[in-house]
N, C-alpha and C positions, 0 to 999 in steps of 0.2 A: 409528829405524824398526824395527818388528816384522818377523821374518822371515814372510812367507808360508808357510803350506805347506798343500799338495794329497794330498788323501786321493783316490784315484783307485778302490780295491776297498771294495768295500762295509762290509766289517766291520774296516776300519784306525780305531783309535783315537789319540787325541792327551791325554794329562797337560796340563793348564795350574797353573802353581805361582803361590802369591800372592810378591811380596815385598813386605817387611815392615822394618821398621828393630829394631831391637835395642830391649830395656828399659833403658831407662835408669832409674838408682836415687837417684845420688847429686847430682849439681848438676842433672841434667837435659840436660844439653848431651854429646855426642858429639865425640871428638876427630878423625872423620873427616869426610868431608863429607856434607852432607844429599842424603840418596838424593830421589829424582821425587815419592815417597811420604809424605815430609816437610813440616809446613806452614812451616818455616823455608826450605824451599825457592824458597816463592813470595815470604816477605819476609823475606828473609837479613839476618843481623846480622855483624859483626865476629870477635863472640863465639863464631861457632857453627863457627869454626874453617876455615871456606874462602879460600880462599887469592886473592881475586881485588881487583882495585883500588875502594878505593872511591865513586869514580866508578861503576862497574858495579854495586856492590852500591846505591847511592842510586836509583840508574835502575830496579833492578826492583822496587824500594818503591816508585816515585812510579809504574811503569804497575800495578800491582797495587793500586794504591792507589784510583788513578781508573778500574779496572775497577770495583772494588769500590765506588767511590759511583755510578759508573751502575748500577750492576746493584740500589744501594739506591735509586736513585729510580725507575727503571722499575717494579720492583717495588711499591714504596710508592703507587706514583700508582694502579699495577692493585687494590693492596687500599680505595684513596681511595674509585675508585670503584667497587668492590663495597660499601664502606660508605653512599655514596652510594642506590646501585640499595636496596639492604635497609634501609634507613630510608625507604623514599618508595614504592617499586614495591610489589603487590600480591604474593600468591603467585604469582596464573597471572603473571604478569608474568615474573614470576622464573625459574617453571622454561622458558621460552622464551629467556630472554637465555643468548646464549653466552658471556658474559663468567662466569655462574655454574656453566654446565656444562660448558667445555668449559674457559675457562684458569683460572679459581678452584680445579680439585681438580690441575691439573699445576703449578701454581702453589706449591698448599699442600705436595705433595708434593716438588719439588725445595726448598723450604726445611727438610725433612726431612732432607734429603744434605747442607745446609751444612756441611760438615770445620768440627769443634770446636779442627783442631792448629793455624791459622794465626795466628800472631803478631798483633797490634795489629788483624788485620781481622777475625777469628772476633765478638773481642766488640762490635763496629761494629754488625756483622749481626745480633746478639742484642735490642740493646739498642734497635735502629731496625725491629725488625720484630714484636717482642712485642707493642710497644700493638697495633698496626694488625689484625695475625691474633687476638688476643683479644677484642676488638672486634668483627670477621667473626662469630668462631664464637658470640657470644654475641647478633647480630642473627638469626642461621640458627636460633638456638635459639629464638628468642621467634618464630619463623613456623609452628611448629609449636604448634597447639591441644592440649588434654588427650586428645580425643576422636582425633586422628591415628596412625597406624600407624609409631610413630619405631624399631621394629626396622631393626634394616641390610639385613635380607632377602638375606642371601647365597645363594647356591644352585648349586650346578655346574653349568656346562653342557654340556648333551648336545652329543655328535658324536665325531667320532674321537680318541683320546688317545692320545698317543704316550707311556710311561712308562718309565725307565732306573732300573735296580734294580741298585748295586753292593755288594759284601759288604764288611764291616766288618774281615773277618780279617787280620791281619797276612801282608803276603803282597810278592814282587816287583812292580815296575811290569808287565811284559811277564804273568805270571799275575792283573795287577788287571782287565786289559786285555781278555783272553780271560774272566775272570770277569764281566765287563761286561753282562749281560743286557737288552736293550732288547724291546720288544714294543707290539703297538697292540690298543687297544680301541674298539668303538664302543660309547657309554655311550646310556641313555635313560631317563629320568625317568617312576617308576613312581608311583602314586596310592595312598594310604592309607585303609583305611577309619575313620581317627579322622583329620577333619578340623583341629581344633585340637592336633596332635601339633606340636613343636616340630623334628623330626627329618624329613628330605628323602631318598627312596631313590632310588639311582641302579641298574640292571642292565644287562651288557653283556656281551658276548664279545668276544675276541679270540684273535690268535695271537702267534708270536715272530718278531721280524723277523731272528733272525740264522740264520745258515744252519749253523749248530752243532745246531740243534735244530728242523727243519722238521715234526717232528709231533706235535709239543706246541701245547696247544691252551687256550684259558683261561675261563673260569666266573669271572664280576667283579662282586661286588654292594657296594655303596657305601652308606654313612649318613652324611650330614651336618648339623650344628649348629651354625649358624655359620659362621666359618673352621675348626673345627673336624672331621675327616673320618676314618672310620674304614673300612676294606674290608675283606674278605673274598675271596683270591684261591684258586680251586682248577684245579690244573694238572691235565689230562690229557694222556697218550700217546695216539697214532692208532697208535703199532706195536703190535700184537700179542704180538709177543717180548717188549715192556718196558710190559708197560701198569701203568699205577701213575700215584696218587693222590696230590696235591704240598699240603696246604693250609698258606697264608700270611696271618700279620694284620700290616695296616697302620694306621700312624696317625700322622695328618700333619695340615696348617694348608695353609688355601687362601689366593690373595690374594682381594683386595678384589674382583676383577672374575669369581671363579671361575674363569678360565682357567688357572689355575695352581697344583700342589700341590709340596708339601718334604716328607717324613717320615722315618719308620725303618721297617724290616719285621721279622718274623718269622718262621722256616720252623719249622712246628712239625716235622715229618720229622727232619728234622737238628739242630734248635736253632741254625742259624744265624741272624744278623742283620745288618743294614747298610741305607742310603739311599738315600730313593727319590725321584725327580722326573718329572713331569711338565707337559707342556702341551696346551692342544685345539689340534689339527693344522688338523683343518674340521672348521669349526662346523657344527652340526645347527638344529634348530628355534629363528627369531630372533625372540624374544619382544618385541612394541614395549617402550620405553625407558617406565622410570618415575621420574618426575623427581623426586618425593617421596621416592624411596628414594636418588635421586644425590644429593639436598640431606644426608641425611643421611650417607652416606659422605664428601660434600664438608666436614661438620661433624667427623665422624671423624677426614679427615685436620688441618685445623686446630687440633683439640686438642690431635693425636700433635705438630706441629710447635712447639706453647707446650710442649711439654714436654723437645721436643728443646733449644730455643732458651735453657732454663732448664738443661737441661744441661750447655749449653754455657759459658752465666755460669759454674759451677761447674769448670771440668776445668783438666786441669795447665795446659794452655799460655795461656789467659784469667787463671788467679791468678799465674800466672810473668811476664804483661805488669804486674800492677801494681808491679814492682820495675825494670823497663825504661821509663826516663823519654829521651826521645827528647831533649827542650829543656835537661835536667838530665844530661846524663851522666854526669857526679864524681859525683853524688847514687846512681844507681843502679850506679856501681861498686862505691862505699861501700859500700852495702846490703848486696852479695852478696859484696863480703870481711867486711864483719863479720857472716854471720850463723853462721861457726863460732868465730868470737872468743867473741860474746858471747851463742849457742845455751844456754849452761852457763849463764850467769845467768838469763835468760828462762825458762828449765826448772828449778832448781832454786829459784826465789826464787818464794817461795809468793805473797808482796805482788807483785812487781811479774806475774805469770803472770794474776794475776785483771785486769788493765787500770787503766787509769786512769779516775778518775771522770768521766764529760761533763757538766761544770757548765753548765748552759741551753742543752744541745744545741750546744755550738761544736766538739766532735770530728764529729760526726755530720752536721754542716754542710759540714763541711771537707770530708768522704769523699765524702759526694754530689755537692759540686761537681766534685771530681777525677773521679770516675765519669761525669760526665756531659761533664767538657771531654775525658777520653781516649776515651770509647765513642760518641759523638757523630757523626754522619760528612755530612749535610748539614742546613744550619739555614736555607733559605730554603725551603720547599717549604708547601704548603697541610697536611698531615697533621704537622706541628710541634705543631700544637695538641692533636692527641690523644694523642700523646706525651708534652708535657708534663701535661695532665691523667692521665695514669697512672703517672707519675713525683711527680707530687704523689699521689697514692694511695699509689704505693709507701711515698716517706720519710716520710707522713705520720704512720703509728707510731710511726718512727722515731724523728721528734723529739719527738712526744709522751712518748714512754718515755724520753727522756732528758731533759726537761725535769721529768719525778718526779722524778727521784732529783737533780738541779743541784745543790742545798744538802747530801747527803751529806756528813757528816764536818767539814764549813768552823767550826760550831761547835765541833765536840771540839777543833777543830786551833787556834783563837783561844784557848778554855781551858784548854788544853793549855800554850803557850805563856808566858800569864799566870802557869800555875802554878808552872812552869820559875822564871820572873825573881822572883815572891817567895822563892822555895826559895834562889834564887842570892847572895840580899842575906844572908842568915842562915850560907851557905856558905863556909866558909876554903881546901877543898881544892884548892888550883890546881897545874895540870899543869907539868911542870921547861920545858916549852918557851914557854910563858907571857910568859916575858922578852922573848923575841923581838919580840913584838908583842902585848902585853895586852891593848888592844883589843879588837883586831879577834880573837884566840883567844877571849879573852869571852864576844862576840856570837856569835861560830860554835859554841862549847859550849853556849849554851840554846837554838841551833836545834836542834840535835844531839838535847841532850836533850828539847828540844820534839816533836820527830819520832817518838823514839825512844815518848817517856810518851801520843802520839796513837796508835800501835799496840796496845802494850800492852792500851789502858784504863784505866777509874777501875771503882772500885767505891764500892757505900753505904756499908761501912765504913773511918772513916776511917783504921783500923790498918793496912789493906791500900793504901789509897791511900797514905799516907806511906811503905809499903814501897816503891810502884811508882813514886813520885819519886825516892826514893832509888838504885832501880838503873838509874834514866834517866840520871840527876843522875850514878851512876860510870862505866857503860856508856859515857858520851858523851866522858867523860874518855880511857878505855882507846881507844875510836874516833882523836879528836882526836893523841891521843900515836904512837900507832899512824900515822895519815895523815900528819902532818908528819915522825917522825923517817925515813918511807921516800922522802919528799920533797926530807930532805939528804942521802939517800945516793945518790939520786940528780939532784944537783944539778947543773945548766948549767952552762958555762963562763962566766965573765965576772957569773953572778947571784948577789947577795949571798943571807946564810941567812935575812935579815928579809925579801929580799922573797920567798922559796920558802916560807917561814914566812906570810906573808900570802895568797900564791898559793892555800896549801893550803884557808886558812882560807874565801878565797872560794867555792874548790871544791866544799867544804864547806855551804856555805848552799845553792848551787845543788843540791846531791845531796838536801840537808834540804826545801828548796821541793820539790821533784820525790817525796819520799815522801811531802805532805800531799795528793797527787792521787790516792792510793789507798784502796781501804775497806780497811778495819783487821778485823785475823785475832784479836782479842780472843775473840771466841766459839769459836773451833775450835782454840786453837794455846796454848800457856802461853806468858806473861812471858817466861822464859831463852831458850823456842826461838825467840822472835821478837827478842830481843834478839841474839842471833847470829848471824841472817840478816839481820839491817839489818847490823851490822858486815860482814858478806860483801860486802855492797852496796856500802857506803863505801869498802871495801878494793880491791873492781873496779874503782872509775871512777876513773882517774889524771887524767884530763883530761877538762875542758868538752865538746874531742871526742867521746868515747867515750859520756857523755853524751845528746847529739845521736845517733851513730848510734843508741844506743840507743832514744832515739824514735822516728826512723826507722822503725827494726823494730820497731817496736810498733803505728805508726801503715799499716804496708804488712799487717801481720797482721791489722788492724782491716778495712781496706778488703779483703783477701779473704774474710774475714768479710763483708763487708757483701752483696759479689756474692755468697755462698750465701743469705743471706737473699734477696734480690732475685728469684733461681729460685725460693724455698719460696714467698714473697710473689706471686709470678706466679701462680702455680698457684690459691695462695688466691684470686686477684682472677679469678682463671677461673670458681669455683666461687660468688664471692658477688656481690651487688649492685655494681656500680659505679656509681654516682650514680645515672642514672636509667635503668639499663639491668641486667636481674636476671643471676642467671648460670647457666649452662647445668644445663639441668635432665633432658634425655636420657642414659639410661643409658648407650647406645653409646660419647657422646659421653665418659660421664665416665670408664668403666672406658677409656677409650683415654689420657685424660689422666693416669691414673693407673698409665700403665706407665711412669713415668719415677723415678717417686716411690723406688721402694727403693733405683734407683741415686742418686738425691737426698742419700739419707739414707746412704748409706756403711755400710762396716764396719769393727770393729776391725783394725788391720793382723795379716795372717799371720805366723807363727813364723818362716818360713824371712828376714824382711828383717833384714839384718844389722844389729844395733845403731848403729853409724856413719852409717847413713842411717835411721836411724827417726824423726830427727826431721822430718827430708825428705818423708820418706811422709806422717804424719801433715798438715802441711800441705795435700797434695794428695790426699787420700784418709779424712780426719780423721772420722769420726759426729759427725751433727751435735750431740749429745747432751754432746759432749768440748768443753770448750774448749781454743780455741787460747790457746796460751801467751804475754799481752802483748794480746791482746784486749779491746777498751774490752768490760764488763759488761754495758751499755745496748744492744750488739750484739748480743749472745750472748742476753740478756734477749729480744729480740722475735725473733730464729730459734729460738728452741726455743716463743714463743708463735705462731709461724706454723706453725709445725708442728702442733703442739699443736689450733688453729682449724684447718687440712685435714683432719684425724682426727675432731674434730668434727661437721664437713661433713659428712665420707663414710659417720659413722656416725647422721647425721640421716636422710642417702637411701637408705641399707641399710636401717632401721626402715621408714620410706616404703614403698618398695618391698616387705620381707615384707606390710606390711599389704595392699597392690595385688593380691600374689599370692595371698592368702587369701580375699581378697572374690572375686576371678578362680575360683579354685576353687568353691569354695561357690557359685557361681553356675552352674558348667558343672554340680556334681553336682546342686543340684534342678531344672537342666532335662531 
């Protein structure tokens, strides 16, 4: 419970402090407990270090759980039937239903406040509410004709304004408190004699409500554009003894309803600054309701919230769930011990950092089916269907672009091979541990070397290609010798040396299959250097294990890879055609959708993150521009082409648009 407390004299003031949980850098998790403010708070894990029975921790998962799928069908059903009403109903229709004007914008806007921090249920709410509001805002967009007035039409409204103006100066609480300036105004909407001016004048007077300064008196003229708001405040004295001239500029952002301003000020007198708020106390003249301009603010907010919702796909605690496997738990222990084991191979190993090749789209299958059985949250409902038709839009790319590239490499890697085994029959040079097992060392030497001459390359000359057999053909030898003689010296109890000598050899094929799944660095890398970075490679993996996790983490890197594409791909499927429903073509609409975009897109991490966790950061904060390290290509390939097509987009409707504004002109000047 919150303490109460009672301001009883008029000019008592009260501090209120946010708290906040600490940054974390390195694992992401906190060694103490999860503060109220926390989304692990609402579905606590084991991991997250609080100390209470498991039994208790499963209980506020399963109510949090089933909050969260009612809160996804009620929802869902309310957007059904908005999709409903805007596919059938007329306009006048439309702006009469209160379903579009009264819970469709409280609607759109509480899915604006969905917390991105909540474990397993943030991405639930992303992933089941995307179609349905993209959908909304793109029927609200096609009710609106060419010839319609689709500005937002913001405008302040006149009446009384109460405004709190406090200084920015580094200063005590008890002097921030007395510095606290409060005062009211009564605003009123003046008339321009350029009708077509895009700017709104407000004028008003007021005085100071505090009893520090009862004859100071205020002069308030107002310009607005937009949310957009600019003032001009000038203060006089009524005493005589101090009379004097105070001017101040503000500039601040209104909300959506006008009743509400945020900004900074400026004294030009003093050169002070600091922040200002405001709200209308009593409203003044109530102008009837215009429904054309709510549709559009209701289109407004459903943009902001696809863009929130794609945020959300994106941020730490959403890509932190694809390594928390509820049904798997060894599997996502696994994961998160070896992602500083084997962080160093993933990042320094050029081959394996570019991914593995998706031959006929089966990685890209796999990812979307896991994304859709963890982010899924109910599958019996009527709007399942528009979900999965936007889900098939989504991966549609997806697999298309990996379905180009399936056959990558699969040749080189069979002639490759072939080359190997004629070279080896003409070859005497066999390795001292050979005896062991002939065989089977053999076979593992022209995988080896098979692997190794599929990196490289071939070239048209054949003087260069028999050099590049040749240092496949030793390379794989120094590998082999290398793998087995550290395989005896570290040898079980009880295991003979033929069969750690075979053990090896199998290891071996397995580590050699797992490098013809990669594109080959022949173009960008020399021979030697790629020949010593597969040696690094072979040298890492001691066991089958290690192996494995390392898919693992290659495959959980891919799928948070996929969910940033997913957010960039949303946005695009905002802006273009979905089958038979175009996409939103109101500017309001689109500059709102595209405040989301630069946090989308990320920055390079700052100087100050300590080495030790930069690869941490990069993960959660990575430009999308950068590949992730271990990233299938075919991922990476259609997020940077999603991006690429919104850029497109927005510089088709920028063009557009100049041309609008040039006809618009040229028409006011020869009337």
């Amino acid at each position: 419970l919150y303490p109460a407390v009672g301001l009883y004299q008029r000019d008592d003031r009260a501090s209120l402090y946010t708290v906040s949980n600490s940054d974390l850098l390195g694992s992401g998790k906190s060694a103490t407990p999860p503060l109220v403010s926390s989304g692990s708070f609402y579905y606590p894990s084991a991991k997250d270090g609080v100390e209470v029975e498991p039994r208790v921790i499963s209980g506020v998962r399963a109510w949090n759980r089933s909050l969260c799928a009612d809160g996804i069908t009620f929802t869902s059903e309310a957007l059904m039937q908005t999709i409903k009403v805007l596919t059938c109903e007329s306009i006048s229709s439309i702006e009469s239903s209160i379903l579009m004007t009264r819970l469709l914008p409280s609607l759109a806007s509480s899915i604006c406040l969905i917390p991105s921090c909540i474990p397993n249920l943030s991405a639930k709410y992303a992933m089941e509410f995307m179609p349905l509001v993209t959908r909304c805002a793109k029927l609200i967009d096609r009710k609106f004709s060419d010839d319609d007035d689709c500005r937002l039409g913001l405008d302040m409204k006149e009446g009384l304004w109460v405004l709190r103006a406090k200084s920015s100066s580094s200063e005590t609480d008890s002097q921030s408190c007395a510095n606290l300036k409060e005062y009211e105004v009564q605003l009123s909407r003046k008339s321009l004699e350029m009708h077509d001016s895009v700017y709104t004048i407000f004028k008003g007077e007021g005085k100071s409500k505090s009893s520090r300064s009862p004859h100071e008196t205020l002069s308030f003229t107002a310009a607005t554009c937009g949310t957009h708001i600019q003032i001009i405040e000038e203060w006089k004295s009524t005493d005589l003894q101090h009379s004097s001239n105070s001017p101040i500029v503000i500039d601040g952002r209104l909300n959506l309803d006008g009743t509400k301003l945020e900004g900074f000020y400026f004294c030009k007198e003093d050169g002070s600054t600091g922040q200002i708020s405001g709200n209308l106390e009593i409203p003044g003249k109530v102008s009837p309701p215009n429904c054309s301009k709510q549709l559009v603010k209701t289109e407004a907010l459903l943009c902001q919230a696809v863009g929130h919702l794609a945020l959300m796909l994106s941020s730490k605690t959403v890509l932190a769930d694809v390594d928390e496997d509820d049904e798997n738990p060894e599997d996502s222990l696994a994961i998160i011990k070896s992602q500083d084991s084997f962080q160093q191979i993933l990042q320094a190993s050029r081959i394996l950092s570019c991914g593995r090749i998706d031959r006929r789209g089966q990685i890209s299958r796999r990812i979307a089916d896991s994304i859709r059985e963890r982010c899924r949250a109910i599958n019996t409902s009527d709007h399942v269907v528009v979900v999965e038709e936007w889900e098939n839009l989504i991966y549609r790319s997806l697999h298309t672009t990996s379905d180009d590239f399936s056959t990558l490499g699969s040749v080189d890697a069979m002639e490759a091979k072939h080359t190997i085994q004629q070279y080896s029959l003409s070859s005497k040079n066999e390795g001292s541990f050979s005896r062991l097992c002939a065989d089977e060392y053999k076979s593992s030497r022209i995988n080896v070397a098979a692997s190794i001459l599929y990196h490289i390359g071939s070239n048209e000359e054949k003087s260069t290609n028999h050099e590049r057999v040749l240092l496949s053909w030793r390379a794989s030898l120094q590998i082999m010798e290398t793998g087995i003689r550290e395989a005896l010296l570290n040898l079980k109890p009880g295991l003979q040396r033929k069969e750690a000598c075979i053990e090896r050899c199998r290891l071996s094929n397995i580590i050699s299959a797992f490098l013809l799944d990669f594109p080959t660095l022949s173009a960008i890398a020399s021979p030697n250097s790629i020949v010593d970075e597969i040696a690094f490679i072979y040298k890492s993996i001691r066991a089958p294990k290690d192996l494995e996790l390392i898919k693992l983490q290659m495959d959980s890197r891919t799928e948070k890879s996929t969910l940033r594409f997913i957010g960039f791909r949303s946005l695009e499927l905002l802006l273009q055609t979905e089958d038979s429903v175009e996409g939103i073509s109101n500017q309001i609409a689109i500059e709102t959708t595209m405040t989301s975009l630069p946090r989308l897109l990320r920055q390079s991490p700052p100087s100050f993150i300590p080495s030790e966790h930069l690869s941490n950061y990069e993960l959660n904060n990575q430009h999308y521009s950068s590949i992730i390290a271990g990233c299938a290509p075919s991922i990476h390939r259609c997020l940077t082409s999603s991006v690429h097509s919104i850029y497109e987009c927005l510089g088709a409707i920028l063009a557009s648009t100049l041309v609008q504004d040039l006809q618009r002109n040229q028409k006011t000047i020869f009337s």
